[in-house]
C-alpha positions as CSV (number, residue, x, y, z in Angstrom):
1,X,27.8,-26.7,-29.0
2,X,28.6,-30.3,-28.8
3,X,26.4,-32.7,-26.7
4,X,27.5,-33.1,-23.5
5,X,28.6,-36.8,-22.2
6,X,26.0,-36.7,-19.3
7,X,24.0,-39.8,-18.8
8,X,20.1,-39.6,-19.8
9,X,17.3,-41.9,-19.0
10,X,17.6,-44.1,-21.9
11,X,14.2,-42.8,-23.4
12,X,15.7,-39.5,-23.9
13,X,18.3,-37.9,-26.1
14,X,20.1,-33.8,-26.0
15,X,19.3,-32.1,-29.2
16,X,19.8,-28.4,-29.8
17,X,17.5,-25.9,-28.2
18,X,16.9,-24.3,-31.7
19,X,15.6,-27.5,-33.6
20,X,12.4,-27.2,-31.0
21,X,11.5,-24.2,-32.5
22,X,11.6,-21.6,-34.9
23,X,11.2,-17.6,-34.9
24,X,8.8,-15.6,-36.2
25,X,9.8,-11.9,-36.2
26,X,6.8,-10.3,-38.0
27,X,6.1,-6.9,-37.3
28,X,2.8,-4.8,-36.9
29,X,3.3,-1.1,-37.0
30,X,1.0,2.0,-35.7
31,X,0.1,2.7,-39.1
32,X,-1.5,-0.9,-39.4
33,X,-5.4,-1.2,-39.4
34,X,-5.0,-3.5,-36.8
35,X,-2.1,-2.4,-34.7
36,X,-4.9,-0.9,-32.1
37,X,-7.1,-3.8,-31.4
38,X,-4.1,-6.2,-30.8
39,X,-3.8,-6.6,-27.1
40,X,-0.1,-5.9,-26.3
41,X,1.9,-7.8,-24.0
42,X,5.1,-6.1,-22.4
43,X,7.9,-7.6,-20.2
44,X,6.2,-5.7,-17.4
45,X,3.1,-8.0,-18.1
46,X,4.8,-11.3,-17.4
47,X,5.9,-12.6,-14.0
48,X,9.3,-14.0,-13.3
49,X,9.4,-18.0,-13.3
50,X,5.7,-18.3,-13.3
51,X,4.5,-17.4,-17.3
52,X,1.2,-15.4,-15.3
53,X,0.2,-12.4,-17.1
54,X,0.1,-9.5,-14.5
55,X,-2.7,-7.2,-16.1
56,X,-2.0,-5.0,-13.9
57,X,1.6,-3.9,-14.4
58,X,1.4,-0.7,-16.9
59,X,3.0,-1.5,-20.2
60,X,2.7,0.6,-23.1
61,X,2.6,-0.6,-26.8
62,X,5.9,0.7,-29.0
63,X,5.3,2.3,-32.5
64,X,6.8,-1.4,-33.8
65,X,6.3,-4.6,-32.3
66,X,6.1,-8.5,-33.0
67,X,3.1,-10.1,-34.1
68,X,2.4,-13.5,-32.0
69,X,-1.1,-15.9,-31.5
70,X,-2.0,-18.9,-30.3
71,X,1.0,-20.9,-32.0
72,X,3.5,-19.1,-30.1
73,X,5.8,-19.3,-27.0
74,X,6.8,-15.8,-25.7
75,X,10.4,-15.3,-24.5
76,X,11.8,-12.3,-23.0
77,X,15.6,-11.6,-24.2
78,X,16.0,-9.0,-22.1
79,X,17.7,-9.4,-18.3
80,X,17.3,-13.2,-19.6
81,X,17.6,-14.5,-15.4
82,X,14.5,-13.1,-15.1
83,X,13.2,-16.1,-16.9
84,X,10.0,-14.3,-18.6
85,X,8.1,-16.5,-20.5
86,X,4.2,-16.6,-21.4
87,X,2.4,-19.1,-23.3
88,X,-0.4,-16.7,-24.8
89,X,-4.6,-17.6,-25.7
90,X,-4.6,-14.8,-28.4
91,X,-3.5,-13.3,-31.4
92,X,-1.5,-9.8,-29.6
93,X,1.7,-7.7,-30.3
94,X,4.7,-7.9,-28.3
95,X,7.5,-5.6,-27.4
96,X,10.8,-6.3,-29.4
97,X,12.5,-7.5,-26.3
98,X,9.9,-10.2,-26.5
99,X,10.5,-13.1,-29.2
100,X,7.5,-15.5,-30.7
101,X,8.6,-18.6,-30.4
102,X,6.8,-21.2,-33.0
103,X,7.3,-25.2,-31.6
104,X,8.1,-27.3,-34.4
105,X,6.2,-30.1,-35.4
106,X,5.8,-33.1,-32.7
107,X,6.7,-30.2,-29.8
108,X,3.9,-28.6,-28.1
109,X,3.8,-25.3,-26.8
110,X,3.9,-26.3,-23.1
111,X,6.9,-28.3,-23.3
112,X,8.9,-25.6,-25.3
113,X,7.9,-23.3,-22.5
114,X,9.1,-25.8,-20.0
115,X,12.1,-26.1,-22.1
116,X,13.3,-22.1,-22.0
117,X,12.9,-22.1,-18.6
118,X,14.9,-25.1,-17.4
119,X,18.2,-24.8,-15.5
120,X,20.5,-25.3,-18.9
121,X,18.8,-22.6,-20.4
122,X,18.5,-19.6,-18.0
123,X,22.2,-20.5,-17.2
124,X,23.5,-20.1,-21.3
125,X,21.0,-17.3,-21.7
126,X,22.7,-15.1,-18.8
127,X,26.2,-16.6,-19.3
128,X,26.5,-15.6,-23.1
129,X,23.8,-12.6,-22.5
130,X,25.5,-9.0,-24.0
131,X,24.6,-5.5,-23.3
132,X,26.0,-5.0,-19.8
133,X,23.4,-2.8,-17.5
134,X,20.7,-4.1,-19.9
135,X,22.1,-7.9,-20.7
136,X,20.2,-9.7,-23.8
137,X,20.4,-13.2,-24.2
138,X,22.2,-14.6,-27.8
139,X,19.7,-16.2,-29.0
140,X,22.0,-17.6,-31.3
141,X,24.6,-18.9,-29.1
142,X,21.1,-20.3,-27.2
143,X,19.7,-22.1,-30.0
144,X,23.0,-24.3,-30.2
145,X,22.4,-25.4,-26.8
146,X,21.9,-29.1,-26.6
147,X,19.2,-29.9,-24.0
148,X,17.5,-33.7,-22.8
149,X,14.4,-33.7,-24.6
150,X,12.3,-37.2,-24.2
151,X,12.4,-38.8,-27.7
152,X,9.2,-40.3,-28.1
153,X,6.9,-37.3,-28.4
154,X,4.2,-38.7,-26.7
155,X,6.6,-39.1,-23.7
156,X,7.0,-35.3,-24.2
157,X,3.3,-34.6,-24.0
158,X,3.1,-36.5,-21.0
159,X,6.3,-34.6,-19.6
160,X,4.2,-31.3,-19.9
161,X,0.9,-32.2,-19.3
162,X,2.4,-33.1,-16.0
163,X,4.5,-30.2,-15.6
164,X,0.9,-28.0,-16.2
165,X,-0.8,-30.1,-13.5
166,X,2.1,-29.4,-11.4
167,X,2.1,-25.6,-12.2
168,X,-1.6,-25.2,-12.1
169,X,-1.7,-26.6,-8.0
170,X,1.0,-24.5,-7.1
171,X,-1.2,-21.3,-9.0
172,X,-3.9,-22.5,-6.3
173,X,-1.5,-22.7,-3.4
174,X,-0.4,-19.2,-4.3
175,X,-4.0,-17.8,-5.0
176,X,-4.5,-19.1,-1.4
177,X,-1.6,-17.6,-0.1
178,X,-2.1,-14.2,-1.9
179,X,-5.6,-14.1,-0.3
180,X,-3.7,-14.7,3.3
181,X,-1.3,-12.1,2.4
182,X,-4.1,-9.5,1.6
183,X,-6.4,-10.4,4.4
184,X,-3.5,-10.4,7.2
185,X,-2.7,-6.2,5.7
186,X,-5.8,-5.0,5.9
187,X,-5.4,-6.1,9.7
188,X,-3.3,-3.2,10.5
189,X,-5.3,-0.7,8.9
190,X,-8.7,-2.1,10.8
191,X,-7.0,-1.7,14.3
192,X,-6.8,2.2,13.5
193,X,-9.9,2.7,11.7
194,X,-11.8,0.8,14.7
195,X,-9.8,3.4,17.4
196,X,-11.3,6.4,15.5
197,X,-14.5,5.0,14.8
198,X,-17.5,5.7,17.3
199,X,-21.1,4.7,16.7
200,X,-23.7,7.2,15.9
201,X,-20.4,9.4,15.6
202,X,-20.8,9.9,19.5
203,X,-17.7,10.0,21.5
204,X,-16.7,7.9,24.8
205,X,-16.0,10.4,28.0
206,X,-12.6,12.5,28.3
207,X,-12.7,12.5,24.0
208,X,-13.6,15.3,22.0
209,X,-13.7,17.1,18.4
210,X,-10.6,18.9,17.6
211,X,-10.1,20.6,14.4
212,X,-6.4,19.0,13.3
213,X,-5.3,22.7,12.8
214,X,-4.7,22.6,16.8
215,X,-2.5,19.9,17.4
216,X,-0.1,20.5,14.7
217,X,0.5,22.6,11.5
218,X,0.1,21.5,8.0
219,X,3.4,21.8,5.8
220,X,4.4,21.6,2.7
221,X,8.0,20.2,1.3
222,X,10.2,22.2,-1.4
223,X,11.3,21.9,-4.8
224,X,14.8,20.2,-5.2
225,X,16.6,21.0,-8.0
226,X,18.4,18.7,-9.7
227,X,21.6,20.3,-9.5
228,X,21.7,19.9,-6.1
229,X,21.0,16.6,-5.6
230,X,23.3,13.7,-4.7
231,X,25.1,14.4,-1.7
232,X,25.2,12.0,0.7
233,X,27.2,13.0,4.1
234,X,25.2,16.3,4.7
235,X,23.5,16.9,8.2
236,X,20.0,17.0,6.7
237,X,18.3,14.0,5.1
238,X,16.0,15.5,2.0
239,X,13.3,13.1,2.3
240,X,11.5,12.2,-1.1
241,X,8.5,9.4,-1.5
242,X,10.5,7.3,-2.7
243,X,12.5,7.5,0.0
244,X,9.4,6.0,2.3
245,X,9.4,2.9,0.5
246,X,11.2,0.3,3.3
247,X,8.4,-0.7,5.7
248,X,9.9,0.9,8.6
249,X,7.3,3.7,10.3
250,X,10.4,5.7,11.4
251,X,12.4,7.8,8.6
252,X,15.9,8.4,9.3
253,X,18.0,8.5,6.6
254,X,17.6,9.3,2.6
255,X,19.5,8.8,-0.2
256,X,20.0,13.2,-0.9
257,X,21.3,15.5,2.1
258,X,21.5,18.9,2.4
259,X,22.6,21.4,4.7
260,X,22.2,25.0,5.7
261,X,23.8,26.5,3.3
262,X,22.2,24.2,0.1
263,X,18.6,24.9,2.2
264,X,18.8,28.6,2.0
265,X,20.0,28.6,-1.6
266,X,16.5,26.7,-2.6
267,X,14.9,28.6,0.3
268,X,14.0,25.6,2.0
269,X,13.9,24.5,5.8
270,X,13.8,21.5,8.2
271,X,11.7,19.7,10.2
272,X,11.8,18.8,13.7
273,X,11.9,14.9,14.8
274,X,8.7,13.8,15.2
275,X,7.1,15.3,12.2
276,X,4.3,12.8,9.9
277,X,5.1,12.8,6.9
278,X,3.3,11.5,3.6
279,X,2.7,12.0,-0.3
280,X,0.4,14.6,-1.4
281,X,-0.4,14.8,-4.7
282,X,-0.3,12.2,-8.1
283,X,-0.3,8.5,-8.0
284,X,1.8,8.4,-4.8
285,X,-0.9,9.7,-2.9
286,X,-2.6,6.6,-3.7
287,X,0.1,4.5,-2.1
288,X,-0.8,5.2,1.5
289,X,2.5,6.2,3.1
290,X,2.4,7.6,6.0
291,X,5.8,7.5,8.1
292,X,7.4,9.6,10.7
293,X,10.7,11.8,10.9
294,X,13.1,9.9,13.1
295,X,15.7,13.0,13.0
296,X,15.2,16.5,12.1
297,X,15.0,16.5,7.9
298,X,13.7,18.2,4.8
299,X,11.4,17.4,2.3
300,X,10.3,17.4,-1.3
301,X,7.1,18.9,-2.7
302,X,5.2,15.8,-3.4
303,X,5.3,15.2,0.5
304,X,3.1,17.2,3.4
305,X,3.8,17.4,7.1
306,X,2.2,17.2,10.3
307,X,4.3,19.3,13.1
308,X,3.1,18.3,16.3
309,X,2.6,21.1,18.4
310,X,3.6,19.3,21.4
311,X,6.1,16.2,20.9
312,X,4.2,14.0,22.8
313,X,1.5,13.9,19.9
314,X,3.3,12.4,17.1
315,X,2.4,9.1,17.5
316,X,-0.8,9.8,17.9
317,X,-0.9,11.6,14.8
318,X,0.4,9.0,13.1
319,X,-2.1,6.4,14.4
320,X,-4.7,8.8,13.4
321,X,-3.6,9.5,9.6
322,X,-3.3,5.5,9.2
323,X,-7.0,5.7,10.2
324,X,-7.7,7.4,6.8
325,X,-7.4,6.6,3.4
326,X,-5.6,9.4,1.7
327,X,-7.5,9.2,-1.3
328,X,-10.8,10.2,0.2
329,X,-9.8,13.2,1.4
330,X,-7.5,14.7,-1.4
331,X,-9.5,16.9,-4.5
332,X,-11.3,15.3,-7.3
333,X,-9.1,17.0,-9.7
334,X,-7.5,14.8,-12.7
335,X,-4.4,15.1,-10.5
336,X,-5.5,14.5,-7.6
337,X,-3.5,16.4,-3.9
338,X,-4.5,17.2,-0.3
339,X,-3.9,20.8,0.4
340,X,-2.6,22.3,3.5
341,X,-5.8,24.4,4.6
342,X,-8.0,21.6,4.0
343,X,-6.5,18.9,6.1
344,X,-5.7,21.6,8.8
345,X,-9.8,21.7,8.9
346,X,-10.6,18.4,9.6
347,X,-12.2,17.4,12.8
348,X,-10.6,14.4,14.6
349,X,-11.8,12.8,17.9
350,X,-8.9,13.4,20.6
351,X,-8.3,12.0,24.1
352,X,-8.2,15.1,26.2
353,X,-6.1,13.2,29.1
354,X,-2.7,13.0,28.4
355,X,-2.9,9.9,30.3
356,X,-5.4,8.3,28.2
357,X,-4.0,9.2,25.0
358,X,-1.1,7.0,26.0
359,X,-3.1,4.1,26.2
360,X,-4.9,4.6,22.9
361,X,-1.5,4.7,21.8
362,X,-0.5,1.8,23.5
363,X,-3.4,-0.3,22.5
364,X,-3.4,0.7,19.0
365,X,0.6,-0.3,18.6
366,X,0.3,-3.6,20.5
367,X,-2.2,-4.5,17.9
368,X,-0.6,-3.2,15.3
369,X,2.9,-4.9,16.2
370,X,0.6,-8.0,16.5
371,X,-1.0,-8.0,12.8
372,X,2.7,-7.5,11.5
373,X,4.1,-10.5,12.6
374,X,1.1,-11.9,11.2
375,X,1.3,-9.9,8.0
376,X,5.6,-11.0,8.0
377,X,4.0,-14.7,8.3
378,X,1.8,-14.6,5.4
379,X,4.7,-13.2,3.4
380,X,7.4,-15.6,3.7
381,X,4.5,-17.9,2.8
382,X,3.7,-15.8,-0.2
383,X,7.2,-15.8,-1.2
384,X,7.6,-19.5,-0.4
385,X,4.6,-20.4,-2.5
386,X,5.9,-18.4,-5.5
387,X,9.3,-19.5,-6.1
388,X,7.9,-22.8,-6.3
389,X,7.2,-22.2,-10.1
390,X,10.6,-21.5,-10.9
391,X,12.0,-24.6,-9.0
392,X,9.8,-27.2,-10.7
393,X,10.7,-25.8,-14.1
394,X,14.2,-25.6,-13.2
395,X,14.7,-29.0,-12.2
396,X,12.6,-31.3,-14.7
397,X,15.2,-30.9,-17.2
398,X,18.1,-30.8,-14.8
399,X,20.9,-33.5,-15.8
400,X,23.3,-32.5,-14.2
401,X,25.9,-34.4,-12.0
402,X,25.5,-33.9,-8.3
């Protein structure tokens, strides 16, 4: 590609992407002594715009992978407007999607980093990307990308040096913001716990113990085959947990129906309106879902109900189950699961006034309704803080006529 005829500061010239660096493609294999104690560092790992390394997102090593250390620049190929790119402090292994990245003399690694992720870039990488579903950039259609670069290369240490002061404040802001974020969702889940929470485990008059068993019945969900999944304009939503994803507390739609003739074939049934709903078993337990059936519905096997045996008690059931942490009372097993006759057994303190167990109610969902406009607050903020990242990167090499 030929330079372009914009005008640059005169202290800065356009040069081609690929005379900033050069790649390093060498592998470590499984069979290698080493290949074990190389940390490995997965697309999964690194967060869009930012170059953070999310330890927690599960990544696992491939039987091949790239060797990188402290010389490199990481850059993820793969879905290139994502805009992964990690500047690592150790020697690791990489997935092949991932390319090391070794800045030529005179270029640092921060400013290379700066570099991939500028505006030019991310626009070539997705414009010339191949692969459709699964887009890769061309990294050799990229490398002939001209982009400003200051010329003196002191200038471009200053350039990134303040671009990493820039970054590093806006990591604080978000740290801040993340800690907001946490603080204002565990507000919700306080407001139930503190309903169903007594001291000295004594209970305030017209309350008293009743075993869960008698205000509704424990159910389980059915298998779906797979052959019978994907129809969409049935009467019966089939209700998986992924399905209870969206934030809403009310379910109402899914993306499987079935009907009556499709619920008899897997010997399954429905559920009335009303019915709380959440997972049972594996890692989804862990997620906390608890939502309720907004219209009468099926569902899957990973999911157990609560049938209120009087309709009036659903939201109270509700309220009550978000008063719990679903992990304390499923087994210990390596797969851990609530069954049906143990949940069915637990005592739970219950207004015996129909009366007053509307104003529990009441109380509990002003609150609640309260700490999610909180909660909603502290997100936009969240999200606000975060793309800031991105921007800053975006725009420092940004030329472009207005």
């Amino acid at each position: 590609m030929t330079a372009t005829a914009r005008q640059l500061p005169p202290d800065w010239q356009w040069v081609e992407l690929g005379s900033l660096f050069e790649e390093e493609r060498g592998q470590v294999h499984t069979g290698d002594a080493d290949f074990d104690s190389l940390a490995f560092v997965g697309l999964e790992n690194i967060e869009s715009h930012t170059r953070r390394f999310i330890s927690e997102s599960p990544a696992k090593a491939e039987s091949t992978c790239f060797r990188f250390d402290r010389r490199h620049v990481l850059y993820g190929k793969l879905r290139p407007y994502l805009d992964k790119v990690y500047v690592p402090n150790s020697p690791g292994k990489c997935c092949m999607e991932i390319l090391p990245l070794k800045p030529v003399a005179g270029v640092s690694r921060a400013f290379l980093a700066a570099a991939l992720q500028s505006k030019q870039v991310i626009g070539c990488a997705v414009k010339h990307s191949t692969g459709g579903r699964m887009p890769r950039a061309d990294i050799r259609k990229l490398k002939r990308l001209c982009v400003p670069v200051p010329r003196e290369e002191a200038a471009r240490e200053t350039l990134a040096a303040e671009l990493e002061q820039k970054l590093s404040k806006v990591e604080s802001m978000r740290q801040a913001a993340a800690r907001q974020h946490d603080a204002a969702s565990a507000i919700s889940e306080a407001v139930y716990r503190r309903a169903f929470t007594f001291p000295d485990g004594g209970l305030p008059g017209g309350w008293c113990w009743k075993r869960l068993g008698e205000i509704c019945d424990a159910v389980n969900g059915f298998g779906f085959p797979k052959h019978l999944q994907g129809r969409k304009a049935l009467p019966y939503p089939f209700i998986k947990v992924s399905d209870m994803n969206a934030v809403e507390t009310v379910i109402t739609a899914a993306q499987n129906t079935v009907d009556g003739g499709l619920l008899k074939e897997m010997g399954a049934r429905t559920y009335p309106k009303g019915t709380v709903v959440f997972p049972k078993v594996g890692g989804a337990l862990l997620t906390n879902k608890k939502r309720i059936l907004g219209v009468e519905a099926c569902f899957d096997n990973n999911i157990m109900g609560l049938v209120p045996k009087a309709s009036d008690l659903s939201t109270f059931i509700h309220c009550w189950v978000n008063s719990i942490d679903l992990a304390d009372i499923a087994n210990t097993q390596a797969l851990p699961s609530i069954r049906q006759t143990d949940i069915a057994k637990m005592k739970i303190p219950f207004p015996e006034d129909d009366s007053r167990r509307r104003d529990v109610v009441d109380r509990m969902q002003r609150q609640v309704r309260a700490a999610s406009r909180v909660h909603a607050n502290a997100d936009r903020v969240l999200e606000a803080v975060s793309s800031l990242p991105g921007a800053i990167l975006r725009e420092t090499f940004d030329f472009s006529e207005n």
